[in-house]
N, C-alpha and C positions, 0 to 999 in steps of 0.2 A: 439518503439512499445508499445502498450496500450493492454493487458491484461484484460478483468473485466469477474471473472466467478460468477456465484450465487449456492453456494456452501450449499447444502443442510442439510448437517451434522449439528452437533448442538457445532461445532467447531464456535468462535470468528470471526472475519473479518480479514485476513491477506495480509499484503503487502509484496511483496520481490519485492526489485529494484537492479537491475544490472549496475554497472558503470565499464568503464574502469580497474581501480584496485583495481574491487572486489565487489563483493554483501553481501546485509543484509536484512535481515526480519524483519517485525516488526509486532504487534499487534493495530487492532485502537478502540479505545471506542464504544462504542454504538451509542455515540451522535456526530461521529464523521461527520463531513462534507467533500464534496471534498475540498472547499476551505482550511479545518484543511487540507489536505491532501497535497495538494498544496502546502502549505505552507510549509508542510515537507519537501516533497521533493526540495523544493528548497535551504532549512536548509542543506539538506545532498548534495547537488548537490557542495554547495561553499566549504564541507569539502574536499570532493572529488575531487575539481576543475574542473566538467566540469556535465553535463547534464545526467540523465540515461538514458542509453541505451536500455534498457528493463525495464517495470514496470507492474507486474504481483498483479492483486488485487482479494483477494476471500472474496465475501461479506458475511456476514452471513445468514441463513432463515430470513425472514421477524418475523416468530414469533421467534425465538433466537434475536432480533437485539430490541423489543421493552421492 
């Protein structure tokens, strides 16, 4: 399940993915891309051993984000 809220706070862009054993949050840059994102998660997916389960993304405002 794919999560994306646009989160209006002037709070950063956050990820939290859920796998099997265990979740983690993270924070993504400004200039980050889905593909960076992607990529993450599939960095954490081999740690993990297996795919996440849930991946909940909160983007930041459009003016926080530039």
């Amino acid at each position: 399940m794919l999560n994306i809220h646009h989160d209006d706070s002037r709070r950063p862009s956050r990820v939290t993915v859920a796998f099997e054993d265990g979740a983690l949050s993270f924070m993504l840059s400004k200039d980050a891309t889905f593909e960076d994102l992607a990529d993450r998660l599939d960095r954490l997916g081999e740690q993990h051993r297996g795919k996440p389960v849930i991946i909940e993304v909160k983007l930041a405002a459009a003016f926080d984000a530039q």
